[in-house]
N, C-alpha and C positions, 0 to 999 in steps of 0.2 A: 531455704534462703537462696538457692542455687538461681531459682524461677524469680525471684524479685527483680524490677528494676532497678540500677544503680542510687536513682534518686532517692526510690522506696527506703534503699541500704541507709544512705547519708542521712535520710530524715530522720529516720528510728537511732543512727547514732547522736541525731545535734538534739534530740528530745530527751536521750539519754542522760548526754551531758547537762543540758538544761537543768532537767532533775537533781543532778548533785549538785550543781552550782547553787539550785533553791535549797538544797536541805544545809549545804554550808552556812550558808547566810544566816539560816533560821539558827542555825546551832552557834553560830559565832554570836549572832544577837543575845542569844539566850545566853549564853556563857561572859556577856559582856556585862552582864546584869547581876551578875553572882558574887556579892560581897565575900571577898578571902578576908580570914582573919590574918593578925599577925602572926609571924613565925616564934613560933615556942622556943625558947633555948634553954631549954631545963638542962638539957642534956652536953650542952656546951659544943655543939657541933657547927656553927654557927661562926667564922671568925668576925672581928670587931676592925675597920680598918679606920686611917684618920681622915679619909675621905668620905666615909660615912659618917662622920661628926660622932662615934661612939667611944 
């Protein structure tokens, strides 16, 4: 890395970050799409406020 250009440096880092910015995306989209159930309160963990209409 010593023998690179500067630019050569910055290109390989903003390609870098490119990369995780597209696999973010891809995983937030994905994850945007994933029906949660409702939360279980079998167990009473769960408190009831009256702000929540419960």
């Amino acid at each position: 890395m010593k023998k690179l250009p500067d630019f050569v440096k910055w290109l390989i880092i903003a390609a870098v970050l490119a990369g995780m910015a597209a696999l973010m995306v891809a995983v937030n989209d994905r994850a945007s799409r994933v029906k949660m159930p409702m939360p279980d309160n079998s167990l009473g963990i769960y408190r009831t406020t009256p702000a929540a209409g419960n």
